[in-house]
VMD Tcl script that draws the C-alpha trace (Angstrom):
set ca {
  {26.59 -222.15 119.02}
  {25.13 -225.80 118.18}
  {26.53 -227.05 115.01}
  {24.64 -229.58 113.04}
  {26.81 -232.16 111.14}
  {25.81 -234.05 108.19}
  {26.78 -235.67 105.01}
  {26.34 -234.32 101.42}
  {23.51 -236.13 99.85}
  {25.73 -236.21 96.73}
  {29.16 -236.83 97.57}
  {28.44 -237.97 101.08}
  {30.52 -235.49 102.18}
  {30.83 -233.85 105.56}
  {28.55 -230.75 106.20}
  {27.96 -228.86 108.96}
  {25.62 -225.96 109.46}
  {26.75 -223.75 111.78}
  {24.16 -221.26 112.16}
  {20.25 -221.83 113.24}
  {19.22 -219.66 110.54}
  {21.25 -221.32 107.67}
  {19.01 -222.86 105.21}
  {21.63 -224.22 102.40}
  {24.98 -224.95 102.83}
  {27.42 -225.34 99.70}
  {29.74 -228.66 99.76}
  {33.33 -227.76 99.57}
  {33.75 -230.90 98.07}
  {31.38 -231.53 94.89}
  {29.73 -227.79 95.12}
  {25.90 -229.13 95.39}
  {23.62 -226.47 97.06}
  {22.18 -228.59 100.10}
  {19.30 -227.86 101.84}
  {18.32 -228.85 104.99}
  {14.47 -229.34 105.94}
  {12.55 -230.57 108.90}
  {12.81 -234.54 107.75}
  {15.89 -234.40 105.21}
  {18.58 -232.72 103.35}
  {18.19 -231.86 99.91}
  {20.00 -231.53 96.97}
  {19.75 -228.44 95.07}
  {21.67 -228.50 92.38}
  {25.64 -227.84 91.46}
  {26.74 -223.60 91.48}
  {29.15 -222.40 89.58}
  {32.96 -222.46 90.83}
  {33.32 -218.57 92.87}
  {34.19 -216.09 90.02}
  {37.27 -214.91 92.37}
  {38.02 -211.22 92.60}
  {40.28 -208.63 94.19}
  {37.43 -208.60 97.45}
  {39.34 -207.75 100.54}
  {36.67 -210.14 102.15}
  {36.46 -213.78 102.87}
  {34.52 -215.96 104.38}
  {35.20 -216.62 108.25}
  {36.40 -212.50 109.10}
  {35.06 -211.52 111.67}
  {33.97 -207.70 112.60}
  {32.08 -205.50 114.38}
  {28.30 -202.96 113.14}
  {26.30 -201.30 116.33}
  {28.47 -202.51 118.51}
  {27.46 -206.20 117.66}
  {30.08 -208.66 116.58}
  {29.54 -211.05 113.43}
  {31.00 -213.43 110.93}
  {30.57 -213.81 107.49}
  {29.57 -217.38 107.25}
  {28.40 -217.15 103.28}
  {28.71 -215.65 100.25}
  {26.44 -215.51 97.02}
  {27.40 -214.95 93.81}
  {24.78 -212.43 91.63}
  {24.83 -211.71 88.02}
  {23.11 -208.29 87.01}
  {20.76 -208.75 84.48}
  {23.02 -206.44 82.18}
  {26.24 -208.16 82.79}
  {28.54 -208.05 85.84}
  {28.62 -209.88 88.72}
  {28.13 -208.68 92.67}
  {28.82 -210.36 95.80}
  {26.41 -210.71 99.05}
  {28.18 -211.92 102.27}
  {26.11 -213.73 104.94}
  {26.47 -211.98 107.84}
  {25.76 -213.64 111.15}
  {25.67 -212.19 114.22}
  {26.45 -212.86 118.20}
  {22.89 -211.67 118.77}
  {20.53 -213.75 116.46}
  {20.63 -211.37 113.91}
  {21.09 -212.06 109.92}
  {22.74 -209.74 107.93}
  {23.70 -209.25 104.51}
  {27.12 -206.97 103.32}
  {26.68 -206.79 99.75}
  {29.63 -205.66 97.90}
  {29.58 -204.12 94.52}
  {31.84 -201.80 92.34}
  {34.31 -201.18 95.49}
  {30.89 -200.23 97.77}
  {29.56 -201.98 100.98}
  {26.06 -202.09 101.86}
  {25.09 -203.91 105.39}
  {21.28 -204.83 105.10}
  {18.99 -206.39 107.32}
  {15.46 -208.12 106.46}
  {13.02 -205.46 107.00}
  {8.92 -206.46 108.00}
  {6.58 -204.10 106.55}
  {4.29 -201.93 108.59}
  {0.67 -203.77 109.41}
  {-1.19 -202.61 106.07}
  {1.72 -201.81 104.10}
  {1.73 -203.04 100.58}
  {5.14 -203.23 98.55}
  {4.33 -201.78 95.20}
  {4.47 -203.93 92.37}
  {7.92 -204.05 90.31}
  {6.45 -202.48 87.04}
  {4.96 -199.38 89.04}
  {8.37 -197.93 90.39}
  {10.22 -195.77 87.84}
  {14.20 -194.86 88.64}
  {13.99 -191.66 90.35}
  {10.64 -192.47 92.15}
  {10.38 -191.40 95.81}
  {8.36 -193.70 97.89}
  {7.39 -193.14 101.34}
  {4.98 -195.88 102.31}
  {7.90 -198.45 102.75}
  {10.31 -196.79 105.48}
  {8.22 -193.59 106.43}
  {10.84 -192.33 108.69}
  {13.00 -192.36 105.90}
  {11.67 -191.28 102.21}
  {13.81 -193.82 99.41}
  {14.68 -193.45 96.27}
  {14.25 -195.66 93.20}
  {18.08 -195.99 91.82}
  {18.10 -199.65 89.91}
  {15.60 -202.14 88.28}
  {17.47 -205.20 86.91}
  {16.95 -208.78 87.05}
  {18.88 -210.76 89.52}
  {20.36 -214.69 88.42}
  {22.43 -216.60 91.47}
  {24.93 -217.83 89.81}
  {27.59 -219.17 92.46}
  {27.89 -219.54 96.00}
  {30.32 -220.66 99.03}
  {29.68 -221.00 102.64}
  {26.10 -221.20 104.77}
  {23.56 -219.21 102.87}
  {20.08 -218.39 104.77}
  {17.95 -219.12 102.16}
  {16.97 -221.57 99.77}
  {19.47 -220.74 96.97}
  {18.54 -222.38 93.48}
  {21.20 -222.37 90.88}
  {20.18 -220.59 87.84}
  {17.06 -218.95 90.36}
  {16.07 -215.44 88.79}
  {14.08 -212.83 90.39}
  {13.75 -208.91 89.98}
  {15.01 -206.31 92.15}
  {14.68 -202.66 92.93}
  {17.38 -201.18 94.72}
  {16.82 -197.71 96.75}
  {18.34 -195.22 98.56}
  {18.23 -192.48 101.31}
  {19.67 -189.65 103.08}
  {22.50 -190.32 105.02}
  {23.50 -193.31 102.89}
  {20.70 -195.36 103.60}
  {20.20 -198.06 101.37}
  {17.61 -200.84 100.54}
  {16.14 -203.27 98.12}
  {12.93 -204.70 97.49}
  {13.63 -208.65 96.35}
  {10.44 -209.57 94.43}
  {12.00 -213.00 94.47}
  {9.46 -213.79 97.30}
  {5.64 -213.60 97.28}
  {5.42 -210.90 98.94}
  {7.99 -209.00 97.86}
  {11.11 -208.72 101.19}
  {12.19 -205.62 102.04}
  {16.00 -205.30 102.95}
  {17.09 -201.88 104.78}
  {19.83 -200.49 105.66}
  {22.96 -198.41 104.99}
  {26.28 -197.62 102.74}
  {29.09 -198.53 104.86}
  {32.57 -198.40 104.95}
  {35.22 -201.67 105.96}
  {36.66 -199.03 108.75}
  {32.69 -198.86 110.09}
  {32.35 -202.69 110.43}
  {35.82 -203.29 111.97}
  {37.15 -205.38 108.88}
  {39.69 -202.40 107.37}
  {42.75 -203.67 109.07}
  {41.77 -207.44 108.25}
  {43.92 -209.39 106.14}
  {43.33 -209.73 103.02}
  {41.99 -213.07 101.10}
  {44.51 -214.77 99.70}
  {42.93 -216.28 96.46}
  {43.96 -218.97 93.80}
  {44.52 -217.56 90.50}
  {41.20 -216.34 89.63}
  {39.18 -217.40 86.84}
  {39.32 -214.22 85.12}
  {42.55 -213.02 85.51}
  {44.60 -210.88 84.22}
  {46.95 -213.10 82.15}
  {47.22 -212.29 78.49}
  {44.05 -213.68 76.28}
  {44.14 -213.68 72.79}
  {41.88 -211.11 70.85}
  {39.01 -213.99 68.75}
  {39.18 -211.51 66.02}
  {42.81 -211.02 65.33}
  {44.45 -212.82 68.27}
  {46.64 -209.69 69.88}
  {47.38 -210.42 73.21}
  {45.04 -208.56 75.94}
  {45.06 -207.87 79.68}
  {42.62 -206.83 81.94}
  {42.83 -204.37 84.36}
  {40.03 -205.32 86.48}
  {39.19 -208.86 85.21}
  {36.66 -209.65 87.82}
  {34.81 -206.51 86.90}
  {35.07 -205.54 83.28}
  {32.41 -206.63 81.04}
  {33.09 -204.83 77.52}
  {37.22 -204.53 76.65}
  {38.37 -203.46 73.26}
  {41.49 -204.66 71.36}
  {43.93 -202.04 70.84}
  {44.81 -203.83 67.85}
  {42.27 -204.03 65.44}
  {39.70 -201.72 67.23}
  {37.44 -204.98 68.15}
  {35.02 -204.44 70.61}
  {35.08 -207.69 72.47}
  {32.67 -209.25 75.55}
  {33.90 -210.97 78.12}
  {32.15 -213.81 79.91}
  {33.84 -215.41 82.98}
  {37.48 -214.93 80.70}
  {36.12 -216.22 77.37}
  {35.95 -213.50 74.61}
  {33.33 -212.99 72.20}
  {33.78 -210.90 69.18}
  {31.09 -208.36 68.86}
  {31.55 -205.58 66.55}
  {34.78 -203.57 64.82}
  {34.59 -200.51 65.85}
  {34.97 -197.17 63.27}
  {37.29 -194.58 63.81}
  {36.45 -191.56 66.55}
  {34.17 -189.45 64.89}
  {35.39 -186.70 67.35}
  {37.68 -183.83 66.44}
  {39.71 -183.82 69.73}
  {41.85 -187.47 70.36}
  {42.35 -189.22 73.19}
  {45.40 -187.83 75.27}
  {45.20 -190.22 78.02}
  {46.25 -193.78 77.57}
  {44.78 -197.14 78.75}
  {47.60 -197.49 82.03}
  {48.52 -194.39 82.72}
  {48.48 -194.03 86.26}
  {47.61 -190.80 88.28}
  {46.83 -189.64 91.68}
  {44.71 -186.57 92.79}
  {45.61 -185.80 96.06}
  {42.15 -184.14 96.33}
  {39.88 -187.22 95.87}
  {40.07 -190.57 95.86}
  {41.84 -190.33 99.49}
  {45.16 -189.62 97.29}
  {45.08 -193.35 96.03}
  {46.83 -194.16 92.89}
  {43.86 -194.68 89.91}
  {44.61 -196.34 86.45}
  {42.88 -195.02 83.31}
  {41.60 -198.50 82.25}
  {39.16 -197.50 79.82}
  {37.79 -194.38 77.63}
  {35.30 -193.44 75.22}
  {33.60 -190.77 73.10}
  {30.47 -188.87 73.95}
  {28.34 -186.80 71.76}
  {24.96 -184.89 72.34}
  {23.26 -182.68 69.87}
  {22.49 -178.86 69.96}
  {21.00 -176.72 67.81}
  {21.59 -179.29 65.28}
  {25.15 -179.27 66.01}
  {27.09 -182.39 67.21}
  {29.40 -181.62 69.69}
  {31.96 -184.21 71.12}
  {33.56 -185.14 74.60}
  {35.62 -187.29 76.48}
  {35.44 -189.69 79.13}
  {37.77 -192.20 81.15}
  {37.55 -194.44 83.26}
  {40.03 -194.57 86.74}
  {40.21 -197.60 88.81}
  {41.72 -198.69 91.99}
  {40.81 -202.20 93.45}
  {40.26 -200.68 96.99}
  {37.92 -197.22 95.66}
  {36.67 -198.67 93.16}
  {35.66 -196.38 90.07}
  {35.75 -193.13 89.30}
  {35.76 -191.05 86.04}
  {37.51 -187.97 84.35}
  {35.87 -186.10 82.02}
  {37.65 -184.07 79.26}
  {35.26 -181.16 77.35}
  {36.90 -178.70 75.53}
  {40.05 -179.31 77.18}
  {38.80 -178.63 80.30}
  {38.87 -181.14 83.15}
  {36.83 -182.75 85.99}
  {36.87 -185.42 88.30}
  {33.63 -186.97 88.51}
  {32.34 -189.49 91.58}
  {29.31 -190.91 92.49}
  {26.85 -189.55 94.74}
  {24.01 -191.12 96.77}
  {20.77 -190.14 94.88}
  {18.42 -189.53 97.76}
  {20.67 -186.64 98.43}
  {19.65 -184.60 95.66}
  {16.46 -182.21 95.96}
  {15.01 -181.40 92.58}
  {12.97 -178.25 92.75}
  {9.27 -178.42 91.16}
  {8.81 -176.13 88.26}
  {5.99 -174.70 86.08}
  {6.46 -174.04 82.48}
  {9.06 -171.21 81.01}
  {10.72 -171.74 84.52}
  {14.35 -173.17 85.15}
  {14.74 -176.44 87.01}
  {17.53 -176.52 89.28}
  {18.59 -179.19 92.39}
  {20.51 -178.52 95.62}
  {22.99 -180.82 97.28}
  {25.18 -180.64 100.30}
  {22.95 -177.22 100.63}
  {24.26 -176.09 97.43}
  {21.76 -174.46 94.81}
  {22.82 -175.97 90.72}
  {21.15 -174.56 87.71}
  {20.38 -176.52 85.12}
  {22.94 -176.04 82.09}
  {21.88 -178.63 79.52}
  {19.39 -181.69 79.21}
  {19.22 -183.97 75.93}
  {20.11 -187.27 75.33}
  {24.02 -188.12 75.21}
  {25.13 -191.11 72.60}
  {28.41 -193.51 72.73}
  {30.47 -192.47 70.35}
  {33.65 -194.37 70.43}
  {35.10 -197.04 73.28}
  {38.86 -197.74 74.03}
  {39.85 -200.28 76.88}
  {38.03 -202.40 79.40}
  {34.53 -201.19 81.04}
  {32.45 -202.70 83.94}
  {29.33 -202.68 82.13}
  {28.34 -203.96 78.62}
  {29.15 -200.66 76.49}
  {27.94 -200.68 73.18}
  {28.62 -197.63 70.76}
  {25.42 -196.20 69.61}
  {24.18 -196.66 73.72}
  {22.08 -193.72 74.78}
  {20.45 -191.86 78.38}
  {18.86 -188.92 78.66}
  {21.96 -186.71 80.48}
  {21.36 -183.69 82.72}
  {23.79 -181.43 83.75}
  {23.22 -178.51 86.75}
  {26.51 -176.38 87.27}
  {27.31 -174.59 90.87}
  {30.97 -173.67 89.88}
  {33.68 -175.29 90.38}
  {31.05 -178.02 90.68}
  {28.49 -179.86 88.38}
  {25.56 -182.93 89.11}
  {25.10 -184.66 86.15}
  {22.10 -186.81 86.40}
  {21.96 -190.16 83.81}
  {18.87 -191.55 83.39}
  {17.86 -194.82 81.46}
  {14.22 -196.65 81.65}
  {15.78 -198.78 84.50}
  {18.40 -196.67 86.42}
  {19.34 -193.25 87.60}
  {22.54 -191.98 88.49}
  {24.01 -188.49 90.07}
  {27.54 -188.15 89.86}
  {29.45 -184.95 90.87}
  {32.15 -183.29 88.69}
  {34.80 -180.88 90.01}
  {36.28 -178.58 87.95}
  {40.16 -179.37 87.26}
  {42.76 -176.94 85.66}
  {44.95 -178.24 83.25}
  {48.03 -177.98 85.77}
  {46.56 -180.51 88.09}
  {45.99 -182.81 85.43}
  {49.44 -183.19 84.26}
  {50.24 -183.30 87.44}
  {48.51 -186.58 88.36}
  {50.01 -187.97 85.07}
  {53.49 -186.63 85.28}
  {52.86 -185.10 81.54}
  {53.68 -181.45 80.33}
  {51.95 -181.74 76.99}
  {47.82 -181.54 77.31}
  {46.48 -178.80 74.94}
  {44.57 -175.92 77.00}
  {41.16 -174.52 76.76}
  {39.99 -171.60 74.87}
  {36.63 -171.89 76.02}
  {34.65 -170.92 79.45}
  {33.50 -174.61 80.65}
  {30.28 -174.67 82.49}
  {31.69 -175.33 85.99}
  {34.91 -173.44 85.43}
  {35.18 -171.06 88.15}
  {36.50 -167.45 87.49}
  {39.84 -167.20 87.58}
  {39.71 -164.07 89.27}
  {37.76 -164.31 91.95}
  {39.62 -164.06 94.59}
  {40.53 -160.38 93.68}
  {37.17 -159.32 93.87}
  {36.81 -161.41 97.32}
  {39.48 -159.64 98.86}
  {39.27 -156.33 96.73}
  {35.78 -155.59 98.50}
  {37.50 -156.97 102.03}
  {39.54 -154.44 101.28}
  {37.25 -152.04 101.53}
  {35.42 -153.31 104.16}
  {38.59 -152.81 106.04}
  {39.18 -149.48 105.58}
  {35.21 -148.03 106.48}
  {35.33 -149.83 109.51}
  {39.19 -148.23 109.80}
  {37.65 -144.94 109.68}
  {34.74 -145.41 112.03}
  {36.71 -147.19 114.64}
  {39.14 -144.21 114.31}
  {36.33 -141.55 114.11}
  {36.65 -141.32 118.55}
  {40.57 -141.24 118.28}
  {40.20 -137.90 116.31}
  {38.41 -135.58 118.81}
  {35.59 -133.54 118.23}
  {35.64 -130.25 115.90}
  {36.65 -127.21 117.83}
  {36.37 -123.53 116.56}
  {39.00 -121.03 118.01}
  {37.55 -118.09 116.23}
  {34.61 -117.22 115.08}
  {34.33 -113.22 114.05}
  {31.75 -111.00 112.13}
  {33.70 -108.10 110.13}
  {32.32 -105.14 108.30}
  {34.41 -104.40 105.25}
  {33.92 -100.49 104.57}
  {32.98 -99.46 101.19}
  {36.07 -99.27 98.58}
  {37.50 -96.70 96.59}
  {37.31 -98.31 93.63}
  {36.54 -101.31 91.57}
  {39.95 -102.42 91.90}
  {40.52 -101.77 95.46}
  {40.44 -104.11 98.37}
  {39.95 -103.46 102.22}
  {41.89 -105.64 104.86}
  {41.55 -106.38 108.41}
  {42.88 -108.31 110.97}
  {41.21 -111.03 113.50}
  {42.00 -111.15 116.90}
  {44.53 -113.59 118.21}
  {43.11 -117.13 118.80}
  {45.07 -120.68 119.62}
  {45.20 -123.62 117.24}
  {46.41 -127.18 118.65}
  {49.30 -129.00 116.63}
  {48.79 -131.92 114.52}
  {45.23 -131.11 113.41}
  {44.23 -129.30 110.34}
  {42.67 -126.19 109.87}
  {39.24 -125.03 108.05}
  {38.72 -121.39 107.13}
  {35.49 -120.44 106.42}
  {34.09 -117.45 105.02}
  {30.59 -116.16 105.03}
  {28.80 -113.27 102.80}
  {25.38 -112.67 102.31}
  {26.00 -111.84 98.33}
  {22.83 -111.68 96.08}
  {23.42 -112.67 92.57}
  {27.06 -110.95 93.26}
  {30.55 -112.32 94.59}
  {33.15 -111.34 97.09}
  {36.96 -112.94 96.83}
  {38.60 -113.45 100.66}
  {41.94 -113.74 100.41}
  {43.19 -114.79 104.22}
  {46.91 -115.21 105.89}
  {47.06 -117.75 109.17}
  {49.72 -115.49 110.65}
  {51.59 -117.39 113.47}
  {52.88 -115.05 116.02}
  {55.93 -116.45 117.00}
  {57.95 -116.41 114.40}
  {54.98 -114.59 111.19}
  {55.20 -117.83 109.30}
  {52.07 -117.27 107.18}
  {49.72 -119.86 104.96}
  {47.70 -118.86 102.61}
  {44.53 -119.17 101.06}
  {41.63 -117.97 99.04}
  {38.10 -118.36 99.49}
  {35.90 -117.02 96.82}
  {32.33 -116.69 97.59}
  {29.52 -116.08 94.99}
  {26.16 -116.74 94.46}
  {24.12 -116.46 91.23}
  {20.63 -117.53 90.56}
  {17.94 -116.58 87.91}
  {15.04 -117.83 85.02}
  {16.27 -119.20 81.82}
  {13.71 -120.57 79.42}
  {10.95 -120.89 82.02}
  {13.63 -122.96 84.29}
  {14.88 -121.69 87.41}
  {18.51 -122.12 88.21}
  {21.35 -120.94 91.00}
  {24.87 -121.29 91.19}
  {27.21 -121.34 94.64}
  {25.90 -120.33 97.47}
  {26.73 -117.53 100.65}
  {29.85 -119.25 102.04}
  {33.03 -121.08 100.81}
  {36.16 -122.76 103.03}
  {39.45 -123.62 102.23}
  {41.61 -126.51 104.18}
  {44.84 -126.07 105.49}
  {46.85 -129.08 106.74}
  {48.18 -129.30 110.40}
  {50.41 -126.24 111.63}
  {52.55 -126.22 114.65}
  {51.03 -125.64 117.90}
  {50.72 -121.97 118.87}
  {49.08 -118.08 119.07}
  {47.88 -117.13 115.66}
  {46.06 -114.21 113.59}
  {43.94 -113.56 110.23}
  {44.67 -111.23 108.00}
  {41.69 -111.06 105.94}
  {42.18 -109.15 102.37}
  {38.29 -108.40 100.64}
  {36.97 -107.35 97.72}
  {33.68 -107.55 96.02}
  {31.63 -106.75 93.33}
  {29.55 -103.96 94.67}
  {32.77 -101.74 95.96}
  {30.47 -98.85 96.61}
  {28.56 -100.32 99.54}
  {29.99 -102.06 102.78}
  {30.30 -105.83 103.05}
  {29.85 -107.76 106.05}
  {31.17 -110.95 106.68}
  {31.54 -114.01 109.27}
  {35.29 -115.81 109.51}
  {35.18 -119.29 111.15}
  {38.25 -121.02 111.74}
  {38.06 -124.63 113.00}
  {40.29 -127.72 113.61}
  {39.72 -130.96 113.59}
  {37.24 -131.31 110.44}
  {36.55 -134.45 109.21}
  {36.69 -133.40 105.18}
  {36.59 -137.61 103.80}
  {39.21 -137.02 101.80}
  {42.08 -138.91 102.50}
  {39.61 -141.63 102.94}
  {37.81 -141.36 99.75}
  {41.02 -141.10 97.74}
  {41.56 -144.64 99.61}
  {38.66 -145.71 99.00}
  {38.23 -145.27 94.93}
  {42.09 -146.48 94.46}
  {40.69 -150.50 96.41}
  {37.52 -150.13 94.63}
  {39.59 -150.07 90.95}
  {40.23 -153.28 91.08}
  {37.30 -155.27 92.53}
  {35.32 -153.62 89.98}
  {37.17 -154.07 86.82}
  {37.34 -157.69 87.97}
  {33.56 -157.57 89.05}
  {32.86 -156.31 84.83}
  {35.66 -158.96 83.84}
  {32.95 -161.71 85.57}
  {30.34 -160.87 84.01}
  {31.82 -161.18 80.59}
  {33.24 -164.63 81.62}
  {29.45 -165.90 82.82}
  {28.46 -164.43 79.43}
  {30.43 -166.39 77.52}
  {29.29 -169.54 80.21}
  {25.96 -168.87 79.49}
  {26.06 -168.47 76.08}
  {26.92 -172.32 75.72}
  {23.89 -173.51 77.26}
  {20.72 -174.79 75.43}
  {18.87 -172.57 77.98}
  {20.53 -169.83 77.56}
  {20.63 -167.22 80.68}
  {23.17 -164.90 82.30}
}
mol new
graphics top color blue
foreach p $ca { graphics top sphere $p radius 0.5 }
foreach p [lrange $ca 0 end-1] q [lrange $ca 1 end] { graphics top cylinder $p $q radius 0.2 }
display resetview
């Protein structure tokens, strides 16, 4: 790599400009942005001093993206239009290529300067709306409008590629994509540049097991600062990140500006009903998210939205860890989630007509949509990374797939997604180490049943136990009959009488039942059967009865019948062996003869083992299965659009 060597045209300082496709380099020495052109270097102007922060980057590491080595040879300093700052590494690469590795909030983006296709046209700034899908840019890839803000370059170290300006201000639209593509249009340039490419992660671009910068004390640290409205002492959490901190002295809500403190408003009271229980500090980890890193509640505040011209109240804070970055857990009703970010191109919103439902899927989950209206700062406690005023408003969306809930924020110049999974109290004090948080008395809209699992495994159950039965259904052997015998029962000698006769001998297997039926061709008339399975070798006898009777007629112009020509009775399994019937009749016409047909058979399948089986599973599952729909109910019945 040719280096060219030179001499600050301010300080006359040495220079060098290690890379063929650096443009300024900042002097180490006086920080003047100098630019080097075909005849001359150039002064550009002093940058700021690097607002220092808890980056695990520096410049001169060294790692590795598509199997291409780089270096990051520059960094630029960018102040969001609505407070903040962000950092963009330049990335240079073995290959000739220039990269950028923009870091922001505890995210890395790697992005690459992308030409447009031949009759392409960027749209113009004002014609994107956050939320927008455009397809003309990357048609392989349909983005996502996420951001509009303005974009100031405020500080700088290193080789930059471009011609950086102090003070320079240009507009920006950041996008993204499936698969955690990212991009952003820079209208800085006429035409606007297009830079693609993806989310990363410091594992992905071989800079995870890097050491870490070791930085003077930073300009914003997190020494003690005296409050400009009462002078308490204060110290930030995340000093190179928070914009808005309050003083838990006398309620000030403060900005902060590079470490100076501005006085902005006092703030009143919570309006809300239910306190804070969490404190700025405490320190929890959810072994769930967050890869089981330690977060810090740092900040919290109030929300509100209105229903039904009722105001009703939640609460949010705000978890940090240097490394993660942020994340957030909500508090609503006393019921818990933990809520993270999620990459907006990966949300599908369904199209709907009027009177119809919206809902989204994500991560091929269906949400519907639970409530949409406008949610209002109530109250702020601690430090936040953007500037928080009370009274702030966005139109706030929520879509519920329980345990789980998208919430989409929406402001004129941003859209967000997050994802929210349902806590129970338990875990909560958990994290905390705390025994005291008060518990809910309401259904929350991603709170899953409690009871699921019984009817999960109620119903498994009983899956179980049909497929028992039919697998056993072989393993039983067919139905045989060892008698089957036609009798004629002689007329009696009175009404009271009864005729018996005996079968002939037959043999019955062990460990089978038996199933005695009798047949009679009565006519609106009945005959009783009273039978004994005699066994032969040693006249142990069962009993039964079988009463047969049919009955039919005309009532009111309706026909009806009753019973029918044959009845059996069941007897369980009897040893194996020579047996006999002695059959015992009577009937209602006495005066004429009765014939009749005695089957005996082993072997039947009668269900009813089973079905006892199966109604004592199917108790539960379905009590629990009524018990649901109460609890969606009750759900449901909390939403502004209503449903079951």
């Amino acid at each position: 790599m040719s280096v060219l060597k030179a001499n600050c045209p301010s300080c006359a300082g040495p220079i060098e400009f290690k890379s063929g496709s650096t443009i300024v380099v900042v002097c180490p020495f006086c920080r003047s942005a100098v630019s080097r052109t075909d005849r001359k270097l150039e002064d550009l102007g002093k940058v700021a001093e690097i607002v220092q922060s808890k980056s695990p980057l520096k410049v001169g590491l060294k790692g590795e993206y598509m199997g291409k080595r780089f270096e990051l040879t520059g960094r630029a300093q960018i102040k969001h239009g609505a407070g903040g700052f962000w950092d963009e590494w330049y990335a240079t690469f073995n290959n000739g290529w220039t990269g950028w590795l923009a870091e922001a909030q505890g995210n890395f983006y790697m992005t690459f300067y992308r030409p447009l296709p031949e009759g392409v046209v960027t749209p113009e700034y004002d014609e994107i709306s956050p939320g927008q899908k455009i397809t003309s840019l990357t048609p392989e890839t349909p983005l996502v409008a996420q951001e509009k803000g303005t974009a100031s370059y405020v500080a700088a170290e290193g080789e930059i590629p471009y011609k950086l300006e102090p003070g320079e201000q240009s507009n920006y639209i950041d996008l993204a994509g499936k698969n955690d593509v990212f991009a952003t249009i820079d209208y800085g340039t006429d035409p606007p540049f297009l830079f693609y490419g993806k989310e990363v992660t410091l594992a992905e671009i071989g800079l995870a097991e890097k050491k870490p910068a070791e930085r003077a004390a930073p300009q914003v640290g997190a020494t003690a600062m005296g409050c400009p409205k009462c002078g308490g002492s204060l110290e930030l959490r995340a000093p190179d990140k928070t914009e808005r901190v309050t003083c838990p002295y006398c309620e000030s809500l403060l900005d902060v500006n590079e470490g100076n403190l501005k006085f902005l408003k006092a703030l009143k009271p919570s309006p809300s009903p239910v306190e804070l229980v969490l404190e700025i500090g405490a320190r929890g980890v959810f072994p769930n998210f967050a890869s089981g890193a330690e977060l810090e509640v740092i900040g919290a505040m109030v929300r509100s939205v209105i229903f039904d011209g009722i105001k009703y109240f939640w609460n949010e804070y705000l978890l940090y860890n240097p490394k993660l970055g942020f994340r957030w857990l909500v508090q609503s009703d006393d019921h818990w989630s933990f809520v993270e970010s999620v990459n907006t191109a990966e949300i599908e919103v369904s199209s709907h007509s009027a009177g119809t439902k919206p809902t989204v899927k994500y991560n091929g989950k269906s949400f519907r949509i639970f409530q949409d209206a406008p949610a209002k700062v109530e109250y702020v406690k601690g430090e936040f990374y953007w500037r928080v005023s009370v009274g702030d408003s966005v139109r706030a969306a929520d879509f519920v797939a329980p345990p789980l809930m998208l919430s989409q924020e929406l402001t004129k110049d941003e859209v967000n997604w997050s994802l929210g999974t349902y806590l129970p109290k338990k875990e909560v004090e958990k994290a905390f180490g705390i025994k005291w948080l008060p518990g809910p008395t309401t259904v929350a809209p991603n709170q899953p049943f409690p009871s699921g699992h019984l009817i999960k495994y109620g119903f498994l159950l009983l899956g179980i136990l049909i497929l028992t039965a039919i697998f056993m259904l072989p393993f039983t052997g067919l139905v045989s009959t060892p008698l089957s015998q036609e009798f004629l029962l002689e007329p009696l000698s009175g009404p009271s009488a009864s005729r018996v006769v005996f079968s002939q001998p037959f043999e019955l297997k062990g460990n089978r039942n038996v199933q005695i039926t009798g047949l009679a061709p009565v006519n609106n008339s009945w005959t009783e059967l009273s039978v004994d399975l005699i066994n032969q070798k040693n006249n142990e006898v069962e009993a039964v009865t079988i009463p047969i009777e049919y009955y039919y007629g005309v009532t009111d112009g309706e026909s009806w019948s009753e019973g029918g020509n044959n009845n059996d009775a069941t007897i369980s399994a009897v040893p194996e062996g020579k047996y006999t019937l002695r059959i015992e009749g009577s009937w209602k016409d006495w005066q004429k003869p009765m014939p009749v047909r005695v089957k005996v058979q082993q072997n039947v399948t009668r269900g009813v083992n089973f079905c006892a089986a199966f109604v004592l599973l199917a108790i539960l599952p379905v009590l629990t299965l009524f018990r649901k729909f109460s609890f969606e109910s009750r759900r449901w019945s909390e939403s502004m659009f209503g449903g079951s």
